[in-house]
C-alpha positions as CSV (number, residue, x, y, z in Angstrom):
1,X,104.1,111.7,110.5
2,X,103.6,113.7,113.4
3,X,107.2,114.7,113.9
4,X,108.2,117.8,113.1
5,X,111.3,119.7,112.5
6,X,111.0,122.9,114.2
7,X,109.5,126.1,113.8
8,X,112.1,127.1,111.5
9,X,110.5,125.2,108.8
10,X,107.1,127.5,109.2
11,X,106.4,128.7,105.8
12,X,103.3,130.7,104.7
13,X,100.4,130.0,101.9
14,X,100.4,132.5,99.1
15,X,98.2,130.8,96.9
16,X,95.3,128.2,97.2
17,X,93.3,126.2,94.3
18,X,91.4,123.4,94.9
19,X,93.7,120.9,96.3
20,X,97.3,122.6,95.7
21,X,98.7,125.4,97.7
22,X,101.7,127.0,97.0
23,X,103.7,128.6,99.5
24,X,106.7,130.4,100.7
25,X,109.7,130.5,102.8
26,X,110.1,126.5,103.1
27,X,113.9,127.0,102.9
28,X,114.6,123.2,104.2
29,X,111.5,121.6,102.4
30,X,112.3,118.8,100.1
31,X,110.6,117.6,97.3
32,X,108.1,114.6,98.4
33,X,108.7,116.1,102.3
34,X,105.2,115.8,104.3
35,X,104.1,118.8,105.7
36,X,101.4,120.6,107.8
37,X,98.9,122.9,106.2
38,X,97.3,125.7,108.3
39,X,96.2,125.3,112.1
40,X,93.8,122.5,111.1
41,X,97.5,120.4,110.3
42,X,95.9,119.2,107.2
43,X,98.5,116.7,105.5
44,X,99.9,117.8,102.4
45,X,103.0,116.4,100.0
46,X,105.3,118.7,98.3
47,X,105.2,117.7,94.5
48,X,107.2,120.8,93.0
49,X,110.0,123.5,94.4
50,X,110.3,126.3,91.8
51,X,112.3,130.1,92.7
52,X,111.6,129.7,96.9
53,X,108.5,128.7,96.3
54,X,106.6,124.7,97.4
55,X,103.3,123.7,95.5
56,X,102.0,121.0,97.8
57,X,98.8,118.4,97.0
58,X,96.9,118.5,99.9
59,X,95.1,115.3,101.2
60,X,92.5,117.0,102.7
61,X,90.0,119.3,101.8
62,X,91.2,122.9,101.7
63,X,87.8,125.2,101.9
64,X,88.3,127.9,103.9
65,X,92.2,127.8,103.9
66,X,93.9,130.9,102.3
67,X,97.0,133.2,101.8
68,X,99.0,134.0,104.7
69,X,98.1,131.1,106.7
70,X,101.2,128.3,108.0
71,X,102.7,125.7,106.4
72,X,105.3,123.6,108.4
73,X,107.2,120.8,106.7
74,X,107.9,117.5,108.7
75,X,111.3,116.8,106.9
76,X,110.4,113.5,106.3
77,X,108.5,111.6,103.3
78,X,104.9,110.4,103.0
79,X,105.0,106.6,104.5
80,X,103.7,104.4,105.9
81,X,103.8,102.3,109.0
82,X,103.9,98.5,108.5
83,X,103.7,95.9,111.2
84,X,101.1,93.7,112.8
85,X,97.9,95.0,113.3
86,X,97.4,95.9,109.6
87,X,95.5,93.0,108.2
88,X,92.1,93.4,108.6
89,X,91.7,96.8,109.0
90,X,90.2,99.5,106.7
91,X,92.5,102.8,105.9
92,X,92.2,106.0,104.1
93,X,94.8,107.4,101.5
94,X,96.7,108.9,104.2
95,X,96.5,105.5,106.5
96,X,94.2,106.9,109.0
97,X,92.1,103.5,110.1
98,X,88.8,104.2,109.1
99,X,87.3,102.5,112.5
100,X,89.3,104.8,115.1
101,X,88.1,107.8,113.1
102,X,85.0,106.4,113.5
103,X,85.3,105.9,117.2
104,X,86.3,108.9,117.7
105,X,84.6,112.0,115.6
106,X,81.5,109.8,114.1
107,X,80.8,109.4,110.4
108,X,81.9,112.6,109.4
109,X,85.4,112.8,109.3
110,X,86.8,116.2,110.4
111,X,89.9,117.8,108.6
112,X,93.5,117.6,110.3
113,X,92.4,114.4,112.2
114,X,95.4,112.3,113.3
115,X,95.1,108.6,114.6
116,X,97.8,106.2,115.0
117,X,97.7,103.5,112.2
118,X,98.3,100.8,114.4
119,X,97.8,100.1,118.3
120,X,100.1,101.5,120.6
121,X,98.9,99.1,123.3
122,X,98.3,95.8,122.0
123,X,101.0,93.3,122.5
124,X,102.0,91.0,119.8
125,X,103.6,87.4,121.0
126,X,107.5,87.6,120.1
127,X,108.7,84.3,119.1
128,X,112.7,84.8,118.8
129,X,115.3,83.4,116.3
130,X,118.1,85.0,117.2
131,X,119.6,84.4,120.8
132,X,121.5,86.7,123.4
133,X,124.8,87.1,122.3
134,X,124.0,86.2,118.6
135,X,126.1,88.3,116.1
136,X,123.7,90.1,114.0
137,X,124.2,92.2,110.7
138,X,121.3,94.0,108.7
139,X,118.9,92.1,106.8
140,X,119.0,88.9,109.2
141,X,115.8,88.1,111.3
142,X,115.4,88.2,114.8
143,X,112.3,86.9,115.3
144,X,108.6,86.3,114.4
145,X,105.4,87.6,115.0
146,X,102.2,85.8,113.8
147,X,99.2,88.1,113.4
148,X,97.3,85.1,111.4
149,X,97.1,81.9,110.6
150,X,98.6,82.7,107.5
151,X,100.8,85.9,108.0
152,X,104.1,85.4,109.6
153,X,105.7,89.2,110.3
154,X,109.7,88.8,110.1
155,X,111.0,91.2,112.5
């Protein structure tokens, strides 16, 4: 989610209440598109587009956010990252894992805070079904990766 665009896709708040902002010149923004609300990069959802203008539901909280401030649009949906590492471990709404915030700003989470849902570092054994030289078309598996006894990732 922390991709972004470009600059191009900068728009501006005009209006803030409670949780929805609306804002202006977000000429590429699609509906559903994940974007980036004021410095603090709080994450926010477009749910409406209506005569140039984006109402977004922000997931964070907004005091202290107002008119004139930046919005930037990621170009991409809300998701989700799925893959080993997930069972077991606590997320947010937004699938921030509640431990790493923890780790790293203390009980009280501050707004805009980004942490990878899953680890960048650990290394999951690979156990492979297909072989060099294999012909492979979508939807077949290549491989497996346990995380548990019981859940089998098919990669």
């Amino acid at each position: 989610m922390e991709n972004t665009k470009s600059l191009q896709n900068q728009g501006v708040i005009v209006k803030v209440s409670g949780p929805l902002i609306v804002a202006d010149n977000l000429p590429d923004v699609q509906m559903y598109d994940v974007v980036r609300v004021s410095d603090k990069r709080l994450i926010g959802e477009v749910i409406e587009l209506r005569g140039g203008r984006a109402s977004i539901q922000v997931y964070e909280e907004t005091a202290g956010i107002g008119p004139g401030e930046p919005v930037e649009s990621t170009g991409a949906p809300l998701s989700v990252e799925l893959g080993p590492g997930m069972i077991g471990a606590i997320f947010d709404g937004i699938q921030r894992p509640l431990d790493k915030l923890m780790l790293q700003a203390g009980a009280f989470i501050p707004r805009g805070l980004y942490v990878d849902p899953l680890s960048r570092t650990k290394k999951w054994p690979f156990v492979p079904l297909a072989a060099i030289g294999d012909e492979v078309k979508e939807g077949d598996i290549l491989g497996t990766v346990q995380e548990t006894a019981l859940v089998s990732h098919k990669i």
